[in-house]
N, C-alpha and C positions, 0 to 999 in steps of 0.2 A: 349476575342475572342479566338476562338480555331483554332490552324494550320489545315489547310484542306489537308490531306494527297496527294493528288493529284495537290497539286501545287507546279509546276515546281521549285518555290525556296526553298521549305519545302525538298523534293526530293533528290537536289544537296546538301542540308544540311546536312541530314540522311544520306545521302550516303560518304560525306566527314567524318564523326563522325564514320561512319561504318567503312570504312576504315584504320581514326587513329587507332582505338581499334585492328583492323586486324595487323596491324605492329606493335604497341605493343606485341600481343599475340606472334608474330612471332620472335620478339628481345626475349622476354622470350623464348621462346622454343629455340631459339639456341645456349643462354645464358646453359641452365639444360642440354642439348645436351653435348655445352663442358667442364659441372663438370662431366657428367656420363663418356666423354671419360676418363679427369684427373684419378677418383674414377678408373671405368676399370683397369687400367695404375696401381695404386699404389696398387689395388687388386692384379693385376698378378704378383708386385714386393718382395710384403711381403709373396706370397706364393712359389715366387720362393729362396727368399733368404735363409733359412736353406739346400738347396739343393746344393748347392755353396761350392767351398774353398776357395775362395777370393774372397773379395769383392774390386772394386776402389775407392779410397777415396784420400782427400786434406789433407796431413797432414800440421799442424801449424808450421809457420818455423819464430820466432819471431812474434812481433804482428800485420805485415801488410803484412807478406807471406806466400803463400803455395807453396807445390809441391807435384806433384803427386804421389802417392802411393797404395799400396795393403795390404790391411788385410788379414794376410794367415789364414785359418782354425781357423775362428770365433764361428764356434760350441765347440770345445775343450776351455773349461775355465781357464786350465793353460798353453794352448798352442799356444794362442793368440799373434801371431807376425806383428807387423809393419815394412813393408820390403819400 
């Protein structure tokens, strides 16, 4: 027996099926939305960073602390200071 498209419970069917698939689609695009901003984000940071003379960073302070710190002039290779 075949669904007759014009009936009121076939309809509410398709339409509920249509809809899941529609918020699916929509989870996923907002999902790609916020790796393109992340990606954005670490694109403009790896092209900013050789531009830089310090950078901020955690230094290790034993094995279950940091404190905050700066990388002076991380382009220079033997003039790399942690301050």
């Amino acid at each position: 027996m075949e669904a007759d498209s014009t009936d009121p419970a076939f309809v509410r069917l398709y339409h509920a099926e249509v809809e899941k698939a529609l918020a699916a689609e929509y989870t996923q695009l907002q999902e790609m939305q916020a790796i393109q901003e992340d990606l954005r984000t670490s694109h403009d940071l790896v092209r900013d960073l050789p531009n830089r003379l310090s950078h901020p960073i955690f230094v290790p302070f034993g094995p279950h602390a940091f404190f905050p710190g700066a990388l002076m002039r991380p382009n220079c290779p033997s003039k790399s200071i942690i301050c």
